[in-house]
C-alpha positions as CSV (number, residue, x, y, z in Angstrom):
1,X,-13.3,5.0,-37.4
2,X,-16.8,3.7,-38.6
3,X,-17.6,0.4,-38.3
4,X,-21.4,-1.1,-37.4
5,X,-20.5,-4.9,-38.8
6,X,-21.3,-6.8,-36.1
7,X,-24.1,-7.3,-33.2
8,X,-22.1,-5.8,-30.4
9,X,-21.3,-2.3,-32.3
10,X,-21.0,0.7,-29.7
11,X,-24.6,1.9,-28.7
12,X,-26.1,-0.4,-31.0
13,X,-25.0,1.9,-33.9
14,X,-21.1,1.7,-34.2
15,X,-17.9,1.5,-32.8
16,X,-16.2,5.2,-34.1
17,X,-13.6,5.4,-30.8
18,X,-12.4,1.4,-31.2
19,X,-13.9,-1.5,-31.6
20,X,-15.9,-3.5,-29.1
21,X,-14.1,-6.1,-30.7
22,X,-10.4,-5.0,-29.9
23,X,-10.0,-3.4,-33.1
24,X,-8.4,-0.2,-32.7
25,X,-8.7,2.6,-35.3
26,X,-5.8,2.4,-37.7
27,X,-6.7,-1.2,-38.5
28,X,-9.9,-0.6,-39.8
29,X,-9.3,1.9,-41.2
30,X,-6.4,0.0,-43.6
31,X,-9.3,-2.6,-43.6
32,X,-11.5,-0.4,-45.2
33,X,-8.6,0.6,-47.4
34,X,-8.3,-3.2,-48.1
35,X,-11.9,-3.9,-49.5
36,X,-11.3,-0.9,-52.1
37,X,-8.3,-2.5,-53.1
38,X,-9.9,-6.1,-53.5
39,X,-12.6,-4.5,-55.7
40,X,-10.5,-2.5,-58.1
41,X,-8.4,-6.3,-58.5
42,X,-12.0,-7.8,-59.1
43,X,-12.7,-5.2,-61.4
44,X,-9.4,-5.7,-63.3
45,X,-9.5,-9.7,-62.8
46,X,-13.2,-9.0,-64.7
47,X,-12.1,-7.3,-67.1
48,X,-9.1,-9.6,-68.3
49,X,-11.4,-12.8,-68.1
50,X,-12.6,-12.2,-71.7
51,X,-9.1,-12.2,-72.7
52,X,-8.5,-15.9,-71.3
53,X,-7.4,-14.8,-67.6
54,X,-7.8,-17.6,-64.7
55,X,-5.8,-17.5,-61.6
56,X,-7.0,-19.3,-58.8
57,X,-4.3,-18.2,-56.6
58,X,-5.6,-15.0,-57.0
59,X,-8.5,-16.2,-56.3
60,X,-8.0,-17.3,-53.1
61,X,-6.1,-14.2,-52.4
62,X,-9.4,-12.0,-53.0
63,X,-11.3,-14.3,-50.8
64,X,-8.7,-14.4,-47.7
65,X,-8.4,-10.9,-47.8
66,X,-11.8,-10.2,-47.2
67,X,-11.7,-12.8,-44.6
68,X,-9.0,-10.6,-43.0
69,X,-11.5,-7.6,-42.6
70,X,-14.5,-10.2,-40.7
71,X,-14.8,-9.4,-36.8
72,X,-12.4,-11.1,-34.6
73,X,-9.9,-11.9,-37.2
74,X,-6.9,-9.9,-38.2
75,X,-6.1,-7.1,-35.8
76,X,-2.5,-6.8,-37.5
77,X,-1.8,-3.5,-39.2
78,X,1.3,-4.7,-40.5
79,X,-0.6,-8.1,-42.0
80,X,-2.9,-5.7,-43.3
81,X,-0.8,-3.5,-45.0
82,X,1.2,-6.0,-46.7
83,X,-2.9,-7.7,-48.3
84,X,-2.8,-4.2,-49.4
85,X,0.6,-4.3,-51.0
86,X,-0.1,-7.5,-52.4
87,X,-3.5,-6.4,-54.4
88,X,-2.0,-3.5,-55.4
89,X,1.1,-5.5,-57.2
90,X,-1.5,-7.9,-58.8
91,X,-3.9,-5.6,-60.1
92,X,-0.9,-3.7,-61.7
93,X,0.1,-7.3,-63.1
94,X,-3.0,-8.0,-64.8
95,X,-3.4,-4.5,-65.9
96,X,-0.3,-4.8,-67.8
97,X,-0.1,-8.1,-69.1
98,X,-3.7,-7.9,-70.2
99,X,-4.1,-4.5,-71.2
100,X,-7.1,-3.8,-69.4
101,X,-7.4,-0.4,-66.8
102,X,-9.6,-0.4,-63.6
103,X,-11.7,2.1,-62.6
104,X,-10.8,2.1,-59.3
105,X,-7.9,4.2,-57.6
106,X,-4.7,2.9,-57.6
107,X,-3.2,2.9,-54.0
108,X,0.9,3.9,-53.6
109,X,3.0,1.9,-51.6
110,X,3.5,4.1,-48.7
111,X,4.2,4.0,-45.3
112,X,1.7,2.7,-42.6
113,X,1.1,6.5,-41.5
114,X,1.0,7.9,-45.0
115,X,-1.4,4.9,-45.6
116,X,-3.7,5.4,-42.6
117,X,-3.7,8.6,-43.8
118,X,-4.9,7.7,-47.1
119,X,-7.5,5.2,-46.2
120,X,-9.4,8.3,-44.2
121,X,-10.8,8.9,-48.0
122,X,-12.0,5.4,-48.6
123,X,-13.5,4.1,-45.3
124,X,-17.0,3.1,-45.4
125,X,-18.6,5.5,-43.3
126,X,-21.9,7.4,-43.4
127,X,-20.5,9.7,-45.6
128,X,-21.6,7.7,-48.0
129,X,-25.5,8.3,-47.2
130,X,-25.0,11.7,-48.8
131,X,-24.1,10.3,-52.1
132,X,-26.7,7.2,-52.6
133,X,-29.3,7.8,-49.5
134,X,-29.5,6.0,-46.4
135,X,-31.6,3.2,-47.8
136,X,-29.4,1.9,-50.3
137,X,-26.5,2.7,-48.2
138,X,-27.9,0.4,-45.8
139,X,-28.4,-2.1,-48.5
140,X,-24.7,-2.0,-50.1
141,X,-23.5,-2.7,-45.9
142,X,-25.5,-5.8,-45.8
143,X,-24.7,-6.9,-49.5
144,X,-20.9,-6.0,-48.4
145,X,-21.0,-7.7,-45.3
146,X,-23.1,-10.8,-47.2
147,X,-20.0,-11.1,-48.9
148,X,-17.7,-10.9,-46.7
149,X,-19.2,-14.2,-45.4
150,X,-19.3,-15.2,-47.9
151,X,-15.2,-15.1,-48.5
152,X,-14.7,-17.3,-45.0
153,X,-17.0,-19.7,-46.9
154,X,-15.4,-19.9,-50.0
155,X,-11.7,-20.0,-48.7
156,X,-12.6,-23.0,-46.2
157,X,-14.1,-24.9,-49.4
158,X,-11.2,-23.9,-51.9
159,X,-8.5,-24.9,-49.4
160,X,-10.0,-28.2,-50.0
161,X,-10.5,-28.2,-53.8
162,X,-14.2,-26.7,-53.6
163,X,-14.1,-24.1,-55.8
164,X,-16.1,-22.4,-58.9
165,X,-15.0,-20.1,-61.8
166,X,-18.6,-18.9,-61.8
167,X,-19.5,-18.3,-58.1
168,X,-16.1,-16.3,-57.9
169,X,-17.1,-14.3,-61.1
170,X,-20.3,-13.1,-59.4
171,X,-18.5,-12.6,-56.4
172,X,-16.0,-10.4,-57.8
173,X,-18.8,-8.5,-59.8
174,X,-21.3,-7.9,-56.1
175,X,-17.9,-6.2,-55.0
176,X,-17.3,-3.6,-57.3
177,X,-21.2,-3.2,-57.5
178,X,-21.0,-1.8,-53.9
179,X,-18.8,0.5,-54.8
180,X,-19.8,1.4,-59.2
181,X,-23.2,0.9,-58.9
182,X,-26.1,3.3,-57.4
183,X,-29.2,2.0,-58.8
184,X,-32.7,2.0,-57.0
185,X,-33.9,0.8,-54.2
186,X,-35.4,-2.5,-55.9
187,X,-31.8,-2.8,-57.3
188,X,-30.4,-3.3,-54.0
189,X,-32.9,-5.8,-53.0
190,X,-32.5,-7.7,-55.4
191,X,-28.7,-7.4,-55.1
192,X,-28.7,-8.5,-51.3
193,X,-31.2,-11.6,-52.1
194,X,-28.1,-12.6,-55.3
195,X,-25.8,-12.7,-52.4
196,X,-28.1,-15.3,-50.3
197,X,-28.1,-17.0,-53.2
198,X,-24.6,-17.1,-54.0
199,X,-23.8,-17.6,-50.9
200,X,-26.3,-21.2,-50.8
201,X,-23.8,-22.5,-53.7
202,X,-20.9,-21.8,-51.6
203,X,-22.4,-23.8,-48.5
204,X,-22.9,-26.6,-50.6
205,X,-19.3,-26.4,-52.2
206,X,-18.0,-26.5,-48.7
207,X,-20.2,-29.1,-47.5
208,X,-19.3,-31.4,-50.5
209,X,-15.6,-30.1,-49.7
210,X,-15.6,-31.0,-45.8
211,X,-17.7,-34.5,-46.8
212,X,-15.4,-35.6,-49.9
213,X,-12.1,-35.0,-47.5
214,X,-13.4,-35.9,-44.1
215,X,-16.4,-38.1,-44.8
216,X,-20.2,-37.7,-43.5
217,X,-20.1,-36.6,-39.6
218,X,-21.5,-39.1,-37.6
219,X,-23.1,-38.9,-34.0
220,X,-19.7,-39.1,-32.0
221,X,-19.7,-38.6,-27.7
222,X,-17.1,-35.8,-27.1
223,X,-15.2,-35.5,-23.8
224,X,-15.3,-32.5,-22.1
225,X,-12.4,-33.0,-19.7
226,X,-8.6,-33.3,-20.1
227,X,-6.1,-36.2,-20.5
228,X,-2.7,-36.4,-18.6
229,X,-0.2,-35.6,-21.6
230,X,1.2,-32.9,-23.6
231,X,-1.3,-30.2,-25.5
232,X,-2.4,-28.2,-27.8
233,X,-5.8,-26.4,-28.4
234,X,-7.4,-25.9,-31.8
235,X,-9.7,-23.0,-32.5
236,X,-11.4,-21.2,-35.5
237,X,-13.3,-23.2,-38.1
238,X,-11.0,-24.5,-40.2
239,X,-11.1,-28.3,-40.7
240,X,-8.0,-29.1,-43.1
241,X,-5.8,-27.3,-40.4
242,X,-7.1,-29.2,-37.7
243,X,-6.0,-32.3,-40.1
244,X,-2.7,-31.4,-40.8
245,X,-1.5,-30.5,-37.2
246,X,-3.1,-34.4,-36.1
247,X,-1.0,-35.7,-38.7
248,X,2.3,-33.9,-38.0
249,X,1.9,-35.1,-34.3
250,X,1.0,-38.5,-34.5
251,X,2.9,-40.4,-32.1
252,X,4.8,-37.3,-30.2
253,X,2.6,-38.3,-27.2
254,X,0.7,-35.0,-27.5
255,X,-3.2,-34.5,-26.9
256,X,-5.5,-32.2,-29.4
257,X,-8.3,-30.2,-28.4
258,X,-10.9,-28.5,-30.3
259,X,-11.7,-25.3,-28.6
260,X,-15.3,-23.2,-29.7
261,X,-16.4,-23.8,-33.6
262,X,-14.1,-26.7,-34.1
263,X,-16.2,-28.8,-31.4
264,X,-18.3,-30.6,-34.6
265,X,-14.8,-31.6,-36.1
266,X,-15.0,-35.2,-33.9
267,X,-17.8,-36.3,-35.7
268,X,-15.9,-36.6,-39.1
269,X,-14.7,-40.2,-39.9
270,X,-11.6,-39.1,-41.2
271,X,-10.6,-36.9,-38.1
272,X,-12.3,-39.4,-35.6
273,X,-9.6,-42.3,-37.1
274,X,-6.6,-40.3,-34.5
275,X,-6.1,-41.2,-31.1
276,X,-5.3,-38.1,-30.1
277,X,-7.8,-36.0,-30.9
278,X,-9.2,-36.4,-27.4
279,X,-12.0,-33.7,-26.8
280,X,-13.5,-30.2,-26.2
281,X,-12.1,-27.6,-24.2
282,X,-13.7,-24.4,-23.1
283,X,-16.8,-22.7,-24.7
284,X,-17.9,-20.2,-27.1
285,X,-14.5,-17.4,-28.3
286,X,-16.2,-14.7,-25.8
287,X,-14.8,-16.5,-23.3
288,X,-11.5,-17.5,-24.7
289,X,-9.4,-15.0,-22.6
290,X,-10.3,-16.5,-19.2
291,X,-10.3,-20.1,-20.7
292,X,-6.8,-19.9,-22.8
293,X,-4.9,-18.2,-19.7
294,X,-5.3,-22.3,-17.6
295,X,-4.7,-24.4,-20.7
296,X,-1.4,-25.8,-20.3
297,X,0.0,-25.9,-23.9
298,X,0.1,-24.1,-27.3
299,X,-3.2,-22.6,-29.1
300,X,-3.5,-22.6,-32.6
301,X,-5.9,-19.5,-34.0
302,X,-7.2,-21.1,-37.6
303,X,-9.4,-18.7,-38.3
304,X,-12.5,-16.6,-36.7
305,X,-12.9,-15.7,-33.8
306,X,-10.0,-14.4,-31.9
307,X,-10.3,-12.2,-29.3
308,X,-6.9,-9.8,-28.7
309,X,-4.7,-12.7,-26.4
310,X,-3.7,-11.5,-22.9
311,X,-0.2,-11.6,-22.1
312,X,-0.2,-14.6,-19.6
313,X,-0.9,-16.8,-22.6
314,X,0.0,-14.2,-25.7
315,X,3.2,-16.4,-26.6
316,X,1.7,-19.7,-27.3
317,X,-0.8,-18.5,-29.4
318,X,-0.4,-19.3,-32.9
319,X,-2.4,-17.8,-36.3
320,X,-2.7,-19.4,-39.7
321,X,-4.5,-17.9,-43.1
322,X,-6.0,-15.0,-42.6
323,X,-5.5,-14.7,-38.8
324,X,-3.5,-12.2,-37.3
325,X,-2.4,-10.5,-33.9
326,X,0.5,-8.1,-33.0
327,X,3.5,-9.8,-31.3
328,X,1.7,-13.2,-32.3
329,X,3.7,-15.8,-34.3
330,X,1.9,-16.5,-37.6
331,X,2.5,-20.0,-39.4
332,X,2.7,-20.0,-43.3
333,X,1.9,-22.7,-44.8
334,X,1.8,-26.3,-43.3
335,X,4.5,-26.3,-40.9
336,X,3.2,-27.0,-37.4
337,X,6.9,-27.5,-35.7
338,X,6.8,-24.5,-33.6
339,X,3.3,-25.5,-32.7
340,X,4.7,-28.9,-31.6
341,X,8.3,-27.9,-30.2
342,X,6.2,-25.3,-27.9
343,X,3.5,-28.2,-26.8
344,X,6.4,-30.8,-25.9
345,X,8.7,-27.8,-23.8
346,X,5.2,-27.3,-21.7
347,X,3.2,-29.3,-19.1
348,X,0.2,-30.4,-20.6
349,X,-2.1,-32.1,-18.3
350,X,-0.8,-33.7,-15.0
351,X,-4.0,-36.2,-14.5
352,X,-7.0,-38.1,-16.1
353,X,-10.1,-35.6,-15.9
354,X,-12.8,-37.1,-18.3
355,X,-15.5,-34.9,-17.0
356,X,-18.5,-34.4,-19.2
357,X,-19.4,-35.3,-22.7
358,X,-21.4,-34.1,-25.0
359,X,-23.3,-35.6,-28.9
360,X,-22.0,-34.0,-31.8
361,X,-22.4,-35.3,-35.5
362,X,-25.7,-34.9,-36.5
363,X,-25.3,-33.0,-39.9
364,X,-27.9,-33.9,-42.8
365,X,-26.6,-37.8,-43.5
366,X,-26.8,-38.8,-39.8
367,X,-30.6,-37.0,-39.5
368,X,-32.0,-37.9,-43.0
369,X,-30.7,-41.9,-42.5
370,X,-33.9,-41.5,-39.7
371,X,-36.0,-39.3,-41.4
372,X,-38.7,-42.2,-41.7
373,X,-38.8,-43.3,-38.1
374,X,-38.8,-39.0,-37.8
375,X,-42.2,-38.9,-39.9
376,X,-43.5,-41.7,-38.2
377,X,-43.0,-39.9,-34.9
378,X,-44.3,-37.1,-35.7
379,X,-47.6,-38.6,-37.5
380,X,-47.9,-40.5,-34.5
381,X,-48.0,-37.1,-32.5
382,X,-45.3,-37.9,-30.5
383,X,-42.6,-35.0,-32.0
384,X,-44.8,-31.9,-32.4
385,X,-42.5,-29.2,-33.5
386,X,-39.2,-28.4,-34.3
387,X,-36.9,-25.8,-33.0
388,X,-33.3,-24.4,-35.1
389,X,-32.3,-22.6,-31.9
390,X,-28.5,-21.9,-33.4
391,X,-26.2,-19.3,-34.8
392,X,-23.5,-17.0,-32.8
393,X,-22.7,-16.6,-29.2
394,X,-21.4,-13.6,-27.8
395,X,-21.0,-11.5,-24.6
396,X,-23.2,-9.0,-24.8
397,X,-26.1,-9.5,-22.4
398,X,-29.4,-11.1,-23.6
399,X,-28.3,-14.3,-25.0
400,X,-29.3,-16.2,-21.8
401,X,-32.3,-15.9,-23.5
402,X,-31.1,-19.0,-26.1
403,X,-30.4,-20.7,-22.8
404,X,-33.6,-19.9,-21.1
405,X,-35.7,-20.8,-24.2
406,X,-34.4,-24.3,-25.0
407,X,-35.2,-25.2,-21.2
408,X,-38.9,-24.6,-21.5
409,X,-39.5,-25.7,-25.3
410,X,-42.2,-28.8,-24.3
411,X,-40.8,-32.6,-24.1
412,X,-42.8,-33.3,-27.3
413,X,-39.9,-31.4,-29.3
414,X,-36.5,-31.7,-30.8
415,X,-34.1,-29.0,-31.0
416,X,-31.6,-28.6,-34.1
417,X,-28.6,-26.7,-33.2
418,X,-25.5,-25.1,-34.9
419,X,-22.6,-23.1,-34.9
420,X,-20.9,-21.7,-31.2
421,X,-24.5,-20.0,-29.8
422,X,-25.0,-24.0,-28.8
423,X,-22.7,-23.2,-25.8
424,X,-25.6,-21.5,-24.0
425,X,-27.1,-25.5,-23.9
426,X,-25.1,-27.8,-25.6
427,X,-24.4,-29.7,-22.1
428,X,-27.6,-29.9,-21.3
429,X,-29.5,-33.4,-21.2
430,X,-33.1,-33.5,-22.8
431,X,-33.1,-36.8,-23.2
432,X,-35.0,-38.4,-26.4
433,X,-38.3,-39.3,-27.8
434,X,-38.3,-43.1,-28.7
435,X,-34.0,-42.8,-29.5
436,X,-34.0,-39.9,-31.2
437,X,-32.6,-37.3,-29.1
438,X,-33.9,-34.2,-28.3
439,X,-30.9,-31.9,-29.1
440,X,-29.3,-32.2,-32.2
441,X,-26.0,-30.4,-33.0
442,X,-26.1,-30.1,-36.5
443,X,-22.2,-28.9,-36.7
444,X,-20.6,-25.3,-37.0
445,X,-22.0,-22.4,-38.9
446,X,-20.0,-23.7,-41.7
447,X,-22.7,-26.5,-41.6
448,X,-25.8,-24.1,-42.6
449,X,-26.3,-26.4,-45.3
450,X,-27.3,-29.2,-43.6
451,X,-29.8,-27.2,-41.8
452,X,-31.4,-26.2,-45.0
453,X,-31.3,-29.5,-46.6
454,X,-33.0,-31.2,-43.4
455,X,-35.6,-28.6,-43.3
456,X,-35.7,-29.2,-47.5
457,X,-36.3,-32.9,-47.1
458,X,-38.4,-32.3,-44.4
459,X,-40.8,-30.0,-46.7
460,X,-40.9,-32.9,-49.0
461,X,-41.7,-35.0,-47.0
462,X,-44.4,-34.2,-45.6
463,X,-45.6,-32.0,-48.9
464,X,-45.9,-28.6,-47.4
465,X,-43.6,-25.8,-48.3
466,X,-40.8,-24.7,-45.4
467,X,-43.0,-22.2,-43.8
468,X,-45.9,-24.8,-43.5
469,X,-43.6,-27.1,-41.3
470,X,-44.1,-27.1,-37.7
471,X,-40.6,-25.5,-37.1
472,X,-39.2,-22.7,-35.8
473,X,-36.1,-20.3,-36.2
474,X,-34.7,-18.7,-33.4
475,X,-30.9,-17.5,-34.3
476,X,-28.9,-15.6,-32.6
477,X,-26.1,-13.5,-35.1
478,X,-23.1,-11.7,-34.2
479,X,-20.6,-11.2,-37.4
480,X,-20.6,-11.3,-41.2
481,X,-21.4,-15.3,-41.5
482,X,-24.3,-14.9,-40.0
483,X,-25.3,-11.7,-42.1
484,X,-24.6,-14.4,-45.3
485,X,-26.8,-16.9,-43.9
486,X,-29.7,-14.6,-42.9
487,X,-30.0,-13.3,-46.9
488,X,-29.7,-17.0,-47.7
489,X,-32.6,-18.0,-45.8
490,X,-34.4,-14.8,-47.1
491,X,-33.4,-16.0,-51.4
492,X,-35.4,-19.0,-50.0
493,X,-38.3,-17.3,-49.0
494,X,-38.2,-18.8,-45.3
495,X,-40.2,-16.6,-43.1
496,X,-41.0,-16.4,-39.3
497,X,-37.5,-16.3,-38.4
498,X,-36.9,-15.0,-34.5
499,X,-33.7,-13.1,-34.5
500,X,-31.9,-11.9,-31.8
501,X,-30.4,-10.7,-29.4
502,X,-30.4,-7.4,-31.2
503,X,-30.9,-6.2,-34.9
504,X,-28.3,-5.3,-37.0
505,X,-27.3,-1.7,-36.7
506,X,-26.6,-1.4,-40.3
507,X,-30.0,-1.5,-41.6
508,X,-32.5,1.1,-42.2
509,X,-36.0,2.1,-40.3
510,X,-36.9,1.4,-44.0
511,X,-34.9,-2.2,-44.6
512,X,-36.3,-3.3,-41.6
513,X,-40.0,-2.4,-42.3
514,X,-39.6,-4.5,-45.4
515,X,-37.9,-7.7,-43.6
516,X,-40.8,-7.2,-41.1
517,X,-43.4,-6.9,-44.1
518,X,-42.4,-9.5,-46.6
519,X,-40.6,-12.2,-44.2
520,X,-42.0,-11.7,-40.7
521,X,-38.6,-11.3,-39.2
522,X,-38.9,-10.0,-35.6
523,X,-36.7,-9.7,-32.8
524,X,-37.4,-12.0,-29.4
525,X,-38.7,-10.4,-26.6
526,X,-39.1,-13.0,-23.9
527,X,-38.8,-16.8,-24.1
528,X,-42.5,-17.5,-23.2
529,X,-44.0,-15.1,-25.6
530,X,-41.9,-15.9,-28.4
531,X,-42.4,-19.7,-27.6
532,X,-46.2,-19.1,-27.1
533,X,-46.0,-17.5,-30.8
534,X,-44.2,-20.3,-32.6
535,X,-46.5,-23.0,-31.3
536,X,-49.4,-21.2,-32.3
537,X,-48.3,-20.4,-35.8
């Protein structure tokens, strides 16, 4: 086992006895095994396209396999071996019907020992270092891992109808380029800022995906306590599951929760319109094994993050897509009836708890419908800077810091926050300057693209580049998303970006000199020195 993909890899260099994650051995390995597989189909699918070959459904098969292989997703070897099965059988099918012959190795249907077995000689390991150096074998993991975020992008947005022939083309192409292609180190460079890039067009297809189905988030208060009534909880990202599961149980006197990324999901109009879609429950996934054990209904897994269920609660969990658990029961397709029949046989909530609540719904059409009273705010010196104080939460030690840092940024600023590494503050009241509150939560991670294109407007506004405007970047990454994002904001040349609460362990002494070098990227230290820094710059 060899496997460094995500901030809390073993020693800060990676997990090679099981994964921090849960993950035991055999499964990534047959992960490892998977991504071949996915790039000799890409290869094959490439190859046939000049011949008139179009499939979206294998399309979206190439994009929720990947999916399977992101942290905190699919720890099922069996689920594993059967995306394995399945890429074999299609790349065979479009081989033959279209006469065209990958490079890559074709992989037997075998049994899951003989396959383990197999997959020794194709995990991605340092092995690899010996045959294109450490540098660029750096720079394939971060273009791989780009992608993989890629995938969980792309198969939110094509779920809805967001999809493009040429993104997936270049997508396909990056995948078998980790794998075909040595090049130099400018090659690989070059390579990782394509993904950033690519990756930009998929945000957008998703955010035009989520807006076209759900409608334009708007600022929405968000209970944090529970209703008497039967429940379920909804977790992972996924916004069209979320939809389905409130239509199939309208009227069955049942209660939905949206449990760690799918928090943002009551500020959509088209979500917002049910009853009972009540609130928030719980935090950030880290803390989903202590949190799912007292809720008193089913849980339904859509996508990332899962972390391996304990027993008290293991049988009411519930995983859809690319989701996947031993001993779990995984839904295909729409059907939520075991979902429901398990919420109604349970004891939901006995009393009335409203608790808490909390803003959500600030994505890029609620901030830029204020942008001018914004400007005049800050022209009138009254908002000084800005902070993006967002990305991943996790439970490694060190990301109090997020925590500590939003308590001392000065009353004269606003903080824009996204994705589940709000859960260090998102409670928190700091109040407003002249009705524009201070804390902003932008949406989930999903909702990058709002980030950009308020920070966008904002350079236009005020007719400075990005880098000139008086914010700041403090993120906070854990998994393959975040890796996407990072190269994103890097193909747009944003700079000064505060990352934390470690570096990835998958780059080079050399990768990182050049991040340091060309974008400024450093890692935070303490919250007063790195807040001392940003308001000088």
């Amino acid at each position: 086992m060899f496997c460094n993909q995500c901030e809390q890899t073993a020693g800060g260099k990676a997990c090679t006895v099981k994964g921090v994650c849960g993950k035991n051995p055999e499964v990534d390995l047959l992960q490892d095994l998977l991504i071949y597989n996915l790039a000799g189909l890409s290869e094959a699918y490439l190859l046939a396209q000049p011949k008139g070959y179009h499939d979206p459904e294998v399309d979206f098969f190439i994009l929720e396999g990947m999916f399977a292989t992101l942290t905190n997703v699919n720890f099922d070897p069996e689920r594993i071996k059967a995306y394995i099965e399945e890429s074999s059988a299609l790349t065979e099918k479009i081989e033959n019907t279209y006469q065209v012959k990958s490079s890559f190795d074709k992989i037997p249907t075998a049994s899951m020992d003989e396959l383990i077995n197999l997959a020794k000689e194709y995990e991605i390991d340092p092995k690899f270092k010996e045959v294109w150096g450490e540098d660029i074998f750096s720079l394939k993991l971060c273009v791989l891992y780009g992608l993989k975020g890629i995938a969980a992008y792309a198969y939110h947005s094509h779920k809805l109808g967001g999809w493009d022939q040429e993104v997936y083309r270049k997508f396909k192409q990056l995948l078998v380029d980790v794998y075909k292609e040595k090049g130099d180190l400018e090659a690989w460079v070059k390579r990782a800022l394509e993904v950033g890039e690519l990756n930009l067009k998929v945000m957008e297809l998703l955010d035009k995906a989520n807006t076209q189905a759900f409608g334009h988030p708007v600022p929405t208060k968000v209970p944090l306590g529970t209703k008497a009534g039967k429940a379920i909880l909804v977790s992972g990202h996924d916004l069209k599951d979320l939809y389905e599961l409130l239509k199939q149980t309208e009227g069955k006197g049942i209660y939905l929760y949206t449990h760690g990324e799918m928090l943002p999901a009551h500020g959509y109009p088209e979500l917002k319109k049910f009853p009972h879609l009540y609130g928030n429950y719980g935090t950030a996934w880290q803390n989903q094994q202590k949190e799912f054990v007292n809720f008193p209904g089913p849980i339904v897994m859509t996508t990332n993050c899962l972390m391996p269920p304990k027993e008290e609660y293991k049988d009411r969990v519930f995983t859809l897509g690319p989701v996947g658990f031993s001993g779990v029961t995984h839904i295909k397709g729409k059907d939520f009836s075991a979902v429901i029949e398990k919420a109604l046989s349970m004891p939901g909530f006995t009393e009335d708890n409203p608790g808490k609540e909390v803003m959500v719904g600030f994505a890029r059409n609620a901030v830029l419908s204020v942008a001018d009273k914004v400007i005049e705010l800050v022209k009138a010196g009254k908002i000084k800077h800005f902070f993006l104080v967002g990305g991943c939460d996790g439970a490694k030690p060190g990301r109090n810091y997020y925590t500590k840092f939003v308590e001392i940024v000065p009353q004269d600023a606003v903080i824009l926050t996204l994705a589940c590494g709000k859960y260090r503050f998102y409670d928190k009241d700091l109040g407003d300057i002249e009705g524009i509150p201070r804390l902003l939560d932008i949406g989930q991670c999903n909702d990058a693209y709002s980030a950009i294109q308020i920070a966008l407007a904002m350079s236009q506004a005020f007719g400075v580049g990005v880098n000139e405007l008086p914010l700041s970047l403090v993120v906070s990454w854990y998994e393959q998303k975040a890796v996407a994002i990072l190269l994103t904001l890097l193909y747009l040349g944003i700079k000064n970006i505060f990352l934390g609460p470690s570096l990835p362990a998958f780059l080079s002494e050399n990768v990182l000199s050049f991040l340091a070098e060309n974008y400024n990227i450093r890692l935070i230290s303490e919250p007063e020195k790195d807040l001392s820094l940003m308001l000088k710059a």
